[in-house]
Every structure is written in structure tokens, then in C-alpha cells.
CHARMM-style PDB file with segment names, atoms N, HN, CA, C and O in Angstrom:
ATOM      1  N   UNK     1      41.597  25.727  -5.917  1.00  0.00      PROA
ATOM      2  CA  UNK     1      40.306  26.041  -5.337  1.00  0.00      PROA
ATOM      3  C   UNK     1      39.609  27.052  -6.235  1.00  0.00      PROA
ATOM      4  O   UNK     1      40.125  28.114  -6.584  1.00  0.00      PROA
ATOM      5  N   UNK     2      38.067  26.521  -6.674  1.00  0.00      PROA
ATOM      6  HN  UNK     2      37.648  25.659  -6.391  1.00  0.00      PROA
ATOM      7  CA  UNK     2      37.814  27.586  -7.303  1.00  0.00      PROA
ATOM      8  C   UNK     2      37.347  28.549  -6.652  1.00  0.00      PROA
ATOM      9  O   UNK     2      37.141  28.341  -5.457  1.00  0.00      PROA
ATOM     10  N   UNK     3      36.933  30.320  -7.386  1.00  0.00      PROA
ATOM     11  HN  UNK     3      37.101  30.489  -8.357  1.00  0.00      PROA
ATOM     12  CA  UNK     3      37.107  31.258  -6.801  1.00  0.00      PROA
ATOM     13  C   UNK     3      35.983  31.596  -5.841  1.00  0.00      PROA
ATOM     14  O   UNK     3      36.197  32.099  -4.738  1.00  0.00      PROA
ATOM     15  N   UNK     4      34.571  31.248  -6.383  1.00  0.00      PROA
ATOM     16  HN  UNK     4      34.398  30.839  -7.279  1.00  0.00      PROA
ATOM     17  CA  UNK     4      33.654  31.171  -5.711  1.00  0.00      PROA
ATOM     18  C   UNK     4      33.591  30.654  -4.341  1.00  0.00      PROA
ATOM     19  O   UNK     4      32.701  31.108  -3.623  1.00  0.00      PROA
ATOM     20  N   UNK     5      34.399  29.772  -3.860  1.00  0.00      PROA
ATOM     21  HN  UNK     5      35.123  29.403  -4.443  1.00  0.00      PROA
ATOM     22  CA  UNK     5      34.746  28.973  -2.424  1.00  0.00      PROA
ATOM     23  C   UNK     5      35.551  29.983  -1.882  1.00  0.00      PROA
ATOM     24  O   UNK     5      35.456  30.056  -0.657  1.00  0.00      PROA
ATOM     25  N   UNK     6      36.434  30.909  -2.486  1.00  0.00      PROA
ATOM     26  HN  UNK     6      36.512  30.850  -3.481  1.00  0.00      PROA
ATOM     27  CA  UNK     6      37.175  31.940  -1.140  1.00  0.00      PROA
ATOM     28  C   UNK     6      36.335  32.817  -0.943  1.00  0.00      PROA
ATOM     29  O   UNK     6      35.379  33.198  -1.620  1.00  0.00      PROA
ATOM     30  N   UNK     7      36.960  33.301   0.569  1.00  0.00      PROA
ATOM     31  HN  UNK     7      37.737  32.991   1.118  1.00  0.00      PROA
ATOM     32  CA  UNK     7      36.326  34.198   1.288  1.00  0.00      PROA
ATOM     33  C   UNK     7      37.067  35.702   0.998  1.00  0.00      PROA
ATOM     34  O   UNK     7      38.249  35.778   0.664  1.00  0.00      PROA
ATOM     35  N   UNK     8      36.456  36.523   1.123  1.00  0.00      PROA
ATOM     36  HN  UNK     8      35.495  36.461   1.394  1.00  0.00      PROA
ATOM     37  CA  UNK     8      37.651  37.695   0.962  1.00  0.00      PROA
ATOM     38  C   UNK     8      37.188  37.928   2.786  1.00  0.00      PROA
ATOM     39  O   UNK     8      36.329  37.461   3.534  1.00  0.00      PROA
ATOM     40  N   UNK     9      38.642  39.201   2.939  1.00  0.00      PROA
ATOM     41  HN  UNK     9      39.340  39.581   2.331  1.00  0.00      PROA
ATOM     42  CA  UNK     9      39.190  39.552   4.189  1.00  0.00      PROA
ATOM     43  C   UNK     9      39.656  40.720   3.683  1.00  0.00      PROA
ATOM     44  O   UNK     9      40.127  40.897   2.560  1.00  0.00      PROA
ATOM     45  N   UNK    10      39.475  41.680   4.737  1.00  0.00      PROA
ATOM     46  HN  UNK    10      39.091  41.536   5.650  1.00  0.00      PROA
ATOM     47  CA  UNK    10      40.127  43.231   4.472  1.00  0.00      PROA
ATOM     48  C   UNK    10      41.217  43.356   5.526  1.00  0.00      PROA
ATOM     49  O   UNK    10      41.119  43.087   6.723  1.00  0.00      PROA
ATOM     50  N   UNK    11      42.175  43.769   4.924  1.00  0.00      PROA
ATOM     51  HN  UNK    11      42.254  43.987   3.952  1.00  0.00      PROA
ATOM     52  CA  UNK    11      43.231  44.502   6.064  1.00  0.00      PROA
ATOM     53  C   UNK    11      43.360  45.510   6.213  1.00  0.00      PROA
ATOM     54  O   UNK    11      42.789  46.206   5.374  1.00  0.00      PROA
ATOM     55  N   UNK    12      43.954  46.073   7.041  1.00  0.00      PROA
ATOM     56  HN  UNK    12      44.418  45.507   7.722  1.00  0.00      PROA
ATOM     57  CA  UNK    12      44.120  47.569   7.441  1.00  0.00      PROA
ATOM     58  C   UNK    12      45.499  47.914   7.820  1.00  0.00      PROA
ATOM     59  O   UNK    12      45.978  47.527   8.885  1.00  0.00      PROA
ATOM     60  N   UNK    13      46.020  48.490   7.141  1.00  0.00      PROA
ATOM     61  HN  UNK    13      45.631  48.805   6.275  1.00  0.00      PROA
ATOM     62  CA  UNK    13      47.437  48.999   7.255  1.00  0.00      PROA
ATOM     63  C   UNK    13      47.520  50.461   7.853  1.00  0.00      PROA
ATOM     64  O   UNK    13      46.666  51.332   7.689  1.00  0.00      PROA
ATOM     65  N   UNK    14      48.914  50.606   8.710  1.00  0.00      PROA
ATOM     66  HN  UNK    14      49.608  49.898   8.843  1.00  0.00      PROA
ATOM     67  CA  UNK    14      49.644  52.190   8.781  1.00  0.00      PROA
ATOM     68  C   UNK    14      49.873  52.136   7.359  1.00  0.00      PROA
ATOM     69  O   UNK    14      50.057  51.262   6.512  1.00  0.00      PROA
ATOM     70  N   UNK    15      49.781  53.614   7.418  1.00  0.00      PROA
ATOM     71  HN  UNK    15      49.633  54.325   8.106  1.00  0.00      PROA
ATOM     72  CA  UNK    15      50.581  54.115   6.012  1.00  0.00      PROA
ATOM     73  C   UNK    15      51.898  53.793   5.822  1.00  0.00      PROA
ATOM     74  O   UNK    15      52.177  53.816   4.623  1.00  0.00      PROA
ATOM     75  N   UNK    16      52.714  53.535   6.449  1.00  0.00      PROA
ATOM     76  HN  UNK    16      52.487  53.516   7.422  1.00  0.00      PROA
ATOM     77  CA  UNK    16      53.975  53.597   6.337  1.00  0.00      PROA
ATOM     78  C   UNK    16      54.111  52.044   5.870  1.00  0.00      PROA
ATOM     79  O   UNK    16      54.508  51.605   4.792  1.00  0.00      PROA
ATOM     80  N   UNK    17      53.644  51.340   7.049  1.00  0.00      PROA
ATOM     81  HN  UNK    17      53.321  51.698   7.926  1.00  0.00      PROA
ATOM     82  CA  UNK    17      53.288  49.815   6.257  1.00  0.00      PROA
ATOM     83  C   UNK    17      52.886  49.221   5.081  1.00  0.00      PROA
ATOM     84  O   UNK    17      53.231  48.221   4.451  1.00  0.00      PROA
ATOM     85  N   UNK    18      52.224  49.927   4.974  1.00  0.00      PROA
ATOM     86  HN  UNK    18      51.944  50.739   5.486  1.00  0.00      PROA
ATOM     87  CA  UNK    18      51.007  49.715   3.564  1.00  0.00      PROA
ATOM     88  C   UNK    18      52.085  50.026   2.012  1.00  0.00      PROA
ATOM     89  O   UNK    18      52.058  49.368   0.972  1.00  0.00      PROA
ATOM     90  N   UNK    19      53.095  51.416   2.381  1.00  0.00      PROA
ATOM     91  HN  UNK    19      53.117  51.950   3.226  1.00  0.00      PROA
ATOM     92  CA  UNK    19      54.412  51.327   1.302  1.00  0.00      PROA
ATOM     93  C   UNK    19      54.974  50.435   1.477  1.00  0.00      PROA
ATOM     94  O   UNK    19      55.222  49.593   0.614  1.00  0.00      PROA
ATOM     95  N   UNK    20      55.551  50.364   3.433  1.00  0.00      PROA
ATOM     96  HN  UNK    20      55.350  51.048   4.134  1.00  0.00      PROA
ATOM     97  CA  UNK    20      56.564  48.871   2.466  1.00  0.00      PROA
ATOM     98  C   UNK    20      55.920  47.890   1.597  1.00  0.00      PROA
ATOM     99  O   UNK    20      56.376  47.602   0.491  1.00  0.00      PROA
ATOM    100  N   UNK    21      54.969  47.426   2.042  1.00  0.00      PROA
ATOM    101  HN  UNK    21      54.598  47.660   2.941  1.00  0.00      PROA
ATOM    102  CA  UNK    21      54.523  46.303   1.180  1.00  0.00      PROA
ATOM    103  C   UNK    21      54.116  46.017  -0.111  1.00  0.00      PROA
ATOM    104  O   UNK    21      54.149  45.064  -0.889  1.00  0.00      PROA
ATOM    105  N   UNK    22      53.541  47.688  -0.063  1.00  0.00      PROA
ATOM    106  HN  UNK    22      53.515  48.462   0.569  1.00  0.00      PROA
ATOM    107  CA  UNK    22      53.555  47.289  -1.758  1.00  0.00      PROA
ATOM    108  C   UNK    22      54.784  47.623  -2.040  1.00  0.00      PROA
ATOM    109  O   UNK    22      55.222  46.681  -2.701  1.00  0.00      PROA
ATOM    110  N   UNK    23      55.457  48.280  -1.943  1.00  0.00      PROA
ATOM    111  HN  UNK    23      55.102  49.045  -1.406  1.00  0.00      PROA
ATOM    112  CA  UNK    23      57.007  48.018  -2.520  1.00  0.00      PROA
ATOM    113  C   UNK    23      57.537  47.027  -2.452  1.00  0.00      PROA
ATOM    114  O   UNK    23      58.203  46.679  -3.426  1.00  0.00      PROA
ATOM    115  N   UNK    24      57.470  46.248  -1.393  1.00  0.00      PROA
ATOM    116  HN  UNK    24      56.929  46.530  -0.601  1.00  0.00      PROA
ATOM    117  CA  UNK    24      58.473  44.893  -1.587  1.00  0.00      PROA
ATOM    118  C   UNK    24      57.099  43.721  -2.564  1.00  0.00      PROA
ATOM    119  O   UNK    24      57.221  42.520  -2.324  1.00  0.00      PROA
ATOM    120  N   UNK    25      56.271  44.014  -3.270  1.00  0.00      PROA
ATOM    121  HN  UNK    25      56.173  44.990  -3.464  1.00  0.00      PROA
ATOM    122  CA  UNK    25      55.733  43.087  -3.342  1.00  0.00      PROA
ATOM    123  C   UNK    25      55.978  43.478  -4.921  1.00  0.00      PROA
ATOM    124  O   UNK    25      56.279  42.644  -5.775  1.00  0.00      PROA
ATOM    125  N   UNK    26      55.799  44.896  -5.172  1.00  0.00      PROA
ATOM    126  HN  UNK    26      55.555  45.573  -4.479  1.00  0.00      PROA
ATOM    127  CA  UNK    26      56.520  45.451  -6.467  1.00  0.00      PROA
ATOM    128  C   UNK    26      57.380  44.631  -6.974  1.00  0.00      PROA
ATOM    129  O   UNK    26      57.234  43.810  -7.880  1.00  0.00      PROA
ATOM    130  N   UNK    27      59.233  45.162  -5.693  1.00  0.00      PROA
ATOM    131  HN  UNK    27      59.352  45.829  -4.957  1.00  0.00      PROA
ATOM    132  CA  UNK    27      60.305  44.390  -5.777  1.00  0.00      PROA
ATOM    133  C   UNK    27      60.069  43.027  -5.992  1.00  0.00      PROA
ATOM    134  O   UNK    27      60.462  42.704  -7.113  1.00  0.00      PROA
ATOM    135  N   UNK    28      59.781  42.481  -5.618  1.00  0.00      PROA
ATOM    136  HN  UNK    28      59.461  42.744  -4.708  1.00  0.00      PROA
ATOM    137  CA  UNK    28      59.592  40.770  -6.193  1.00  0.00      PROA
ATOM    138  C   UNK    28      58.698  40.195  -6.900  1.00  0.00      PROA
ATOM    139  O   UNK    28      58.747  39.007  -7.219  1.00  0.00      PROA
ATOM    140  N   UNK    29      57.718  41.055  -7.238  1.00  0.00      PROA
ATOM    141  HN  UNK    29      57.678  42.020  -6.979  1.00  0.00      PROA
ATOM    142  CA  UNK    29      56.474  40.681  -8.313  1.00  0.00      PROA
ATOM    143  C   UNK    29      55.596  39.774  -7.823  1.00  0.00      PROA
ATOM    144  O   UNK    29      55.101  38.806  -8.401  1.00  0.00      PROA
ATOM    145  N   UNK    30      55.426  40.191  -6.622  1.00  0.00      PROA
ATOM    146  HN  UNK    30      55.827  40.977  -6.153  1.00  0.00      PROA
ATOM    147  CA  UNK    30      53.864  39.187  -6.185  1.00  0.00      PROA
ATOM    148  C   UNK    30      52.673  40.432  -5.837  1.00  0.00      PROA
ATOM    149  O   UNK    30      52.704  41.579  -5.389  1.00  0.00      PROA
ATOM    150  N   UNK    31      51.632  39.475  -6.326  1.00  0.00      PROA
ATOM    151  HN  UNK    31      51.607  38.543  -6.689  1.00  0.00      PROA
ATOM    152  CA  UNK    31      50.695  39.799  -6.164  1.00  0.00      PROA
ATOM    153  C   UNK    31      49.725  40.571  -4.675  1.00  0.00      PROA
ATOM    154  O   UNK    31      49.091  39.639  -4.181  1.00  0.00      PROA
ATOM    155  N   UNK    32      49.516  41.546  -4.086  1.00  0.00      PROA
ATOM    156  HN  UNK    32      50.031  42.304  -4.488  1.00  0.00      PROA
ATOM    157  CA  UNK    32      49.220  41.706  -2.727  1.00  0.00      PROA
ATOM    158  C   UNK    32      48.497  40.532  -2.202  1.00  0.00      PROA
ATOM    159  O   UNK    32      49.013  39.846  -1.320  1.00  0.00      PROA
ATOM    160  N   UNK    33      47.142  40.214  -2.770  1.00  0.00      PROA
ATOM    161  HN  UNK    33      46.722  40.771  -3.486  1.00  0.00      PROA
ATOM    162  CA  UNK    33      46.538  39.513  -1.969  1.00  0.00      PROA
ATOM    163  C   UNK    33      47.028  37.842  -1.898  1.00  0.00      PROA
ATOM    164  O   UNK    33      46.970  37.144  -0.886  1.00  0.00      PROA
ATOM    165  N   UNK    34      47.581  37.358  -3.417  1.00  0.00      PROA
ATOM    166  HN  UNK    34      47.628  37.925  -4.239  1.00  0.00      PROA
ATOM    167  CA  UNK    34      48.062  36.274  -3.232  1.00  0.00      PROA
ATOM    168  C   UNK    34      49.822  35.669  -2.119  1.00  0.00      PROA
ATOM    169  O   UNK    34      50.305  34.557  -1.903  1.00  0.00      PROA
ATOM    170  N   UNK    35      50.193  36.928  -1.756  1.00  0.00      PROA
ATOM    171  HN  UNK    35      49.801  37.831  -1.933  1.00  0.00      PROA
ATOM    172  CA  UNK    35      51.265  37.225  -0.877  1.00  0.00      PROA
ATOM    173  C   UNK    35      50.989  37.123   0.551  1.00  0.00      PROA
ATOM    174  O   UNK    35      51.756  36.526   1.307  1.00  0.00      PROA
ATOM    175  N   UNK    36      49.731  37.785   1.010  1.00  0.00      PROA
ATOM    176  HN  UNK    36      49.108  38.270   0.396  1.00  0.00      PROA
ATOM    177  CA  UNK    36      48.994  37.455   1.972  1.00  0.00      PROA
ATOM    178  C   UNK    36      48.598  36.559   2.307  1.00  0.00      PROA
ATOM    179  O   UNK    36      49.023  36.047   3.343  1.00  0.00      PROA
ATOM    180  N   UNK    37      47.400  35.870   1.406  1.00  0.00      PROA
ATOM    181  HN  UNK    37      47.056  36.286   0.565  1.00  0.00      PROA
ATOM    182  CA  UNK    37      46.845  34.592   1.325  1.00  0.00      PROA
ATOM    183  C   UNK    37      48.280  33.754   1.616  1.00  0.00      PROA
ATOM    184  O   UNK    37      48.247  33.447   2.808  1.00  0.00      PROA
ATOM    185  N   UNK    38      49.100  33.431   1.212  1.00  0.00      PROA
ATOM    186  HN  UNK    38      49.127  33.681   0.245  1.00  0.00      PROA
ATOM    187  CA  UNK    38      50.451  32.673   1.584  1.00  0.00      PROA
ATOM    188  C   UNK    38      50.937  33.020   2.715  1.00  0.00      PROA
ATOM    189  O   UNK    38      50.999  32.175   3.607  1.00  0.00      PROA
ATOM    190  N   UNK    39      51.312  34.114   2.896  1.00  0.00      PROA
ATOM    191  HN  UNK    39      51.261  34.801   2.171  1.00  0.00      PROA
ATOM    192  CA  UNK    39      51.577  34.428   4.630  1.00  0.00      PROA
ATOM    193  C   UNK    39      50.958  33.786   5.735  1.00  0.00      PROA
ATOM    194  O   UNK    39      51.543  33.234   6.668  1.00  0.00      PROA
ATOM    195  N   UNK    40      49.150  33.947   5.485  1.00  0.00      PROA
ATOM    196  HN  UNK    40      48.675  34.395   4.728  1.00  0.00      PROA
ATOM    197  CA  UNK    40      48.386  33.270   6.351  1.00  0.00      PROA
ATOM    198  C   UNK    40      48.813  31.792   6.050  1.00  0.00      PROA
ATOM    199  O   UNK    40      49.677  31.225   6.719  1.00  0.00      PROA
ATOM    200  N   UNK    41      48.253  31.292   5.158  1.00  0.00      PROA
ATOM    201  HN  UNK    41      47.552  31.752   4.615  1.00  0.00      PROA
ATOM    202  CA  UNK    41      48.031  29.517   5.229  1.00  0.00      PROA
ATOM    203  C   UNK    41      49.954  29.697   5.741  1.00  0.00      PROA
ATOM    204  O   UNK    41      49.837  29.432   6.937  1.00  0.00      PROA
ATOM    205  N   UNK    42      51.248  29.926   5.564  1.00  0.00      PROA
ATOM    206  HN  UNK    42      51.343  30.142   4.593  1.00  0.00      PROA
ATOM    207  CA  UNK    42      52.222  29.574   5.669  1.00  0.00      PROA
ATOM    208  C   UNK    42      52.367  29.723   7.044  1.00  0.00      PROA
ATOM    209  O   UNK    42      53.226  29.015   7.570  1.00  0.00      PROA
ATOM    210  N   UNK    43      51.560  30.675   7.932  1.00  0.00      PROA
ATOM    211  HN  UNK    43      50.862  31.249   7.504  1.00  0.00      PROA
ATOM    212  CA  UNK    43      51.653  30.954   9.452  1.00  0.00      PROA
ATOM    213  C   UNK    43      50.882  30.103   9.966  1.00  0.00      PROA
ATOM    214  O   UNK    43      51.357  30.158  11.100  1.00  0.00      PROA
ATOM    215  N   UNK    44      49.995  29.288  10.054  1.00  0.00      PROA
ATOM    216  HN  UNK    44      49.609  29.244   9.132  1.00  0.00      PROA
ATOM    217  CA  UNK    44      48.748  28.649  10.453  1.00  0.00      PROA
ATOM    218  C   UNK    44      49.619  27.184  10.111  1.00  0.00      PROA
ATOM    219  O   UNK    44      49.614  26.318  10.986  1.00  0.00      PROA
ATOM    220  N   UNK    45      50.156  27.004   9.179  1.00  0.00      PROA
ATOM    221  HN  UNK    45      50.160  27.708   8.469  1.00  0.00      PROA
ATOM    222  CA  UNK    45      50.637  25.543   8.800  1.00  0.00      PROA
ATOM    223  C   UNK    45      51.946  25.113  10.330  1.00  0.00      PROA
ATOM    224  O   UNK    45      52.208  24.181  11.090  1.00  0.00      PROA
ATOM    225  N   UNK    46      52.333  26.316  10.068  1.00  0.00      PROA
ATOM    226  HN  UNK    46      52.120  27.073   9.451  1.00  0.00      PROA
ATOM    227  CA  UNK    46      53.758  26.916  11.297  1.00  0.00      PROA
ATOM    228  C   UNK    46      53.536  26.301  12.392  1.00  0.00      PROA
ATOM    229  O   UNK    46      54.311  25.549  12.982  1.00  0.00      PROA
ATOM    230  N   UNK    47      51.570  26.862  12.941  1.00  0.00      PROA
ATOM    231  HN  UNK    47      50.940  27.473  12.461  1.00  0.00      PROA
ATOM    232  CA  UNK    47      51.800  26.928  14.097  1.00  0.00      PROA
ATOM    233  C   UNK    47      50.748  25.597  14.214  1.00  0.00      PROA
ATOM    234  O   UNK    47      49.969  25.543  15.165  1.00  0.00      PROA
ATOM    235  N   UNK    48      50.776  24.611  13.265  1.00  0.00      PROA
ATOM    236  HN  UNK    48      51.410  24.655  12.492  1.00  0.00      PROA
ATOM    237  CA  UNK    48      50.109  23.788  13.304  1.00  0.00      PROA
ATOM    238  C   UNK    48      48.538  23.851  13.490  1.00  0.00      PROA
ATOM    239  O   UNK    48      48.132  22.841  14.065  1.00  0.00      PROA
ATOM    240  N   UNK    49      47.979  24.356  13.308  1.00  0.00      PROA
ATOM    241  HN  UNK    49      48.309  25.176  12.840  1.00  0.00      PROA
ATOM    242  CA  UNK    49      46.431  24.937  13.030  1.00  0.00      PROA
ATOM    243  C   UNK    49      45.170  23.955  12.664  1.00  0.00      PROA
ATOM    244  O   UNK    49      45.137  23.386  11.573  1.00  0.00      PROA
ATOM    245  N   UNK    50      44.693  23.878  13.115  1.00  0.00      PROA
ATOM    246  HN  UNK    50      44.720  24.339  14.002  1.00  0.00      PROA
ATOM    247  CA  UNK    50      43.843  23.223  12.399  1.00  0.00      PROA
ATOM    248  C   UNK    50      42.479  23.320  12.969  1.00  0.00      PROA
ATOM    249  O   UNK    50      42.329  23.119  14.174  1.00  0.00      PROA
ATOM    250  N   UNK    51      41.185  23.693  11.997  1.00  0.00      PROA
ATOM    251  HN  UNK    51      41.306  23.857  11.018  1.00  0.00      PROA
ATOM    252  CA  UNK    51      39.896  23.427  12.349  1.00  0.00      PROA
ATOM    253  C   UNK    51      39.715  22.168  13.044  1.00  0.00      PROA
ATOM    254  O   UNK    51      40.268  21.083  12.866  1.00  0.00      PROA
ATOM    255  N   UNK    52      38.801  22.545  13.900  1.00  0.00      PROA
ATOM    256  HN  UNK    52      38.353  23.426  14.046  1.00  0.00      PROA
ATOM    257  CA  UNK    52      37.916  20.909  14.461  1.00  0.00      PROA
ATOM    258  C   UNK    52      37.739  19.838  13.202  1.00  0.00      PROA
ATOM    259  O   UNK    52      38.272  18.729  13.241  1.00  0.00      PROA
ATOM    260  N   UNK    53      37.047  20.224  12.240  1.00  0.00      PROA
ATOM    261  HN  UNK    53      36.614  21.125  12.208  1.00  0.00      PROA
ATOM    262  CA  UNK    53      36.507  19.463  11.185  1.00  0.00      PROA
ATOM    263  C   UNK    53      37.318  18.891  10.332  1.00  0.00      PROA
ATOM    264  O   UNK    53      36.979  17.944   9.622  1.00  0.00      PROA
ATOM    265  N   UNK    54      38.825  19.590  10.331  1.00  0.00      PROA
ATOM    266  HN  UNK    54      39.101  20.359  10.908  1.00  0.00      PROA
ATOM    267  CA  UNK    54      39.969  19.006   9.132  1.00  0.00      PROA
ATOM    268  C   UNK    54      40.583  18.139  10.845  1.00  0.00      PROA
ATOM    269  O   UNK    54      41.743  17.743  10.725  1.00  0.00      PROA
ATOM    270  N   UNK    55      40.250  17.984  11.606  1.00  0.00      PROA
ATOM    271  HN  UNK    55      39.309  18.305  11.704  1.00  0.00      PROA
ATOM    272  CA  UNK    55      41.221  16.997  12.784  1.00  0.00      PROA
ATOM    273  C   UNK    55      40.750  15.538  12.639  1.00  0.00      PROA
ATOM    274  O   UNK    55      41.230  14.481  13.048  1.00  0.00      PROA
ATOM    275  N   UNK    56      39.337  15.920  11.716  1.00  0.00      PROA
ATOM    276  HN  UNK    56      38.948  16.780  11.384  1.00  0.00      PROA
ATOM    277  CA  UNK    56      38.405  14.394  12.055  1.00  0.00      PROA
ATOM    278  C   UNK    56      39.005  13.939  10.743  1.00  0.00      PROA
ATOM    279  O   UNK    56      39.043  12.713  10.635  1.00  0.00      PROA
ATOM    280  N   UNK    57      39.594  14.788   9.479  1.00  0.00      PROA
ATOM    281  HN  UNK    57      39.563  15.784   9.567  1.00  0.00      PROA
ATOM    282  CA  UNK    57      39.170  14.346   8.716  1.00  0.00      PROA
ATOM    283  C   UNK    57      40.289  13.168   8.197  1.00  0.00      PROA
ATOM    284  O   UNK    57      41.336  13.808   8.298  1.00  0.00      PROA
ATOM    285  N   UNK    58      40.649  11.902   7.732  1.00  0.00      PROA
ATOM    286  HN  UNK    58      39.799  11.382   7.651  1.00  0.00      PROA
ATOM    287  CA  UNK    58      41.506  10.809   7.178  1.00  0.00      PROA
ATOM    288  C   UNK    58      41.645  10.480   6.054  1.00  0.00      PROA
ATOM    289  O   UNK    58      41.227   9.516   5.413  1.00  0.00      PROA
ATOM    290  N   UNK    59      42.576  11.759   5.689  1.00  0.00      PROA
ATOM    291  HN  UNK    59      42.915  12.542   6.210  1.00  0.00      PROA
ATOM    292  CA  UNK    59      42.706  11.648   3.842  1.00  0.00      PROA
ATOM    293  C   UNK    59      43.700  10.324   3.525  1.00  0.00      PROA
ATOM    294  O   UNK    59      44.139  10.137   2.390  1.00  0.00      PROA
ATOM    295  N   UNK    60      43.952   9.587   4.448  1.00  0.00      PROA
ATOM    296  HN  UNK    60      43.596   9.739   5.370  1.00  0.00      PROA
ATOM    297  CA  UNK    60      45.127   8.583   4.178  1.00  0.00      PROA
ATOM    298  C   UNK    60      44.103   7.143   3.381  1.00  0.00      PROA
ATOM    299  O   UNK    60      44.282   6.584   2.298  1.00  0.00      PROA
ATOM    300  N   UNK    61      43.136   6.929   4.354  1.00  0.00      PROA
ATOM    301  HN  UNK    61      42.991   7.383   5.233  1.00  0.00      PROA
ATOM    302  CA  UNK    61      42.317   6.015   3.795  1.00  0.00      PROA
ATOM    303  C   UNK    61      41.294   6.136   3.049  1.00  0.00      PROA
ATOM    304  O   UNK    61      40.618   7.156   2.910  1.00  0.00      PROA
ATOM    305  N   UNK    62      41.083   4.735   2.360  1.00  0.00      PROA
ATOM    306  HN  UNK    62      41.632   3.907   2.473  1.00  0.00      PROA
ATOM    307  CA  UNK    62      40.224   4.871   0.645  1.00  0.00      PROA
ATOM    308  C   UNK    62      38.860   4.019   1.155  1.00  0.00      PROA
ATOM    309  O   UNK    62      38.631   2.817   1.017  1.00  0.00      PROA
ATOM    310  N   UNK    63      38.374   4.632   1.530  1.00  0.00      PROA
ATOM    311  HN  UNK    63      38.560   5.608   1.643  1.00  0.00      PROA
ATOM    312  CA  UNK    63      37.094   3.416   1.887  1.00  0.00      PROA
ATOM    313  C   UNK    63      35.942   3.350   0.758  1.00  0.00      PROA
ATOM    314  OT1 UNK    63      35.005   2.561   0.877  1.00  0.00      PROA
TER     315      UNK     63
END
């Protein structure tokens, strides 16, 4: 996706939170926001999610 199509989003962390994470993101070398961005789409996929507009949509057929 190019970059112009994302949206940004702010989070808000405890302090205490806000270390772990960048530490564990340190520890494993990911990126904050691209770690996030994966968290979300990986939680939303989870809980089966979906916009109105991606329910209509039928990527199976070639018309």
C-alpha cells in the first residue's frame, strides 16, 4: 500500500508501558509503528472484522 493511502493514529501510553515496548521492540528489532500496525490488522483478522464495504466485496470472481 502506498504511503499516501495510510492513515496515521496516535497512541497514548503509561509510562511504564510505553518502556516495555520500546524495549521489547528494541529486543527484537521491530519497528514501533510497523509492530502496531500488525497488532491491529492481526487483532481485527482474529476477531473476524470486517467493514460493510469489504463484506460486499468478491475478490474470487473475474468479471
Amino acid at each position: 500500500m502506498a504511503r499516501e493511502n495510510k492513515k496515521q493514529v496516535t497512541v497514548l501510553l503509561e509510562p511504564q508501558e510505553d518502556r516495555r515496548f520500546s524495549a521489547y521492540c528494541e529486543e527484537k528489532g521491530y519497528k514501533k509503528s510497523t509492530l502496531i500496525a500488525r497488532l491491529v490488522r492481526d487483532h481485527l483478522d482474529a476477531e473476524g472484522f470486517q467493514t460493510q464495504s469489504e463484506l460486499f466485496q468478491d475478490t474470487s470472481r473475474n468479471e
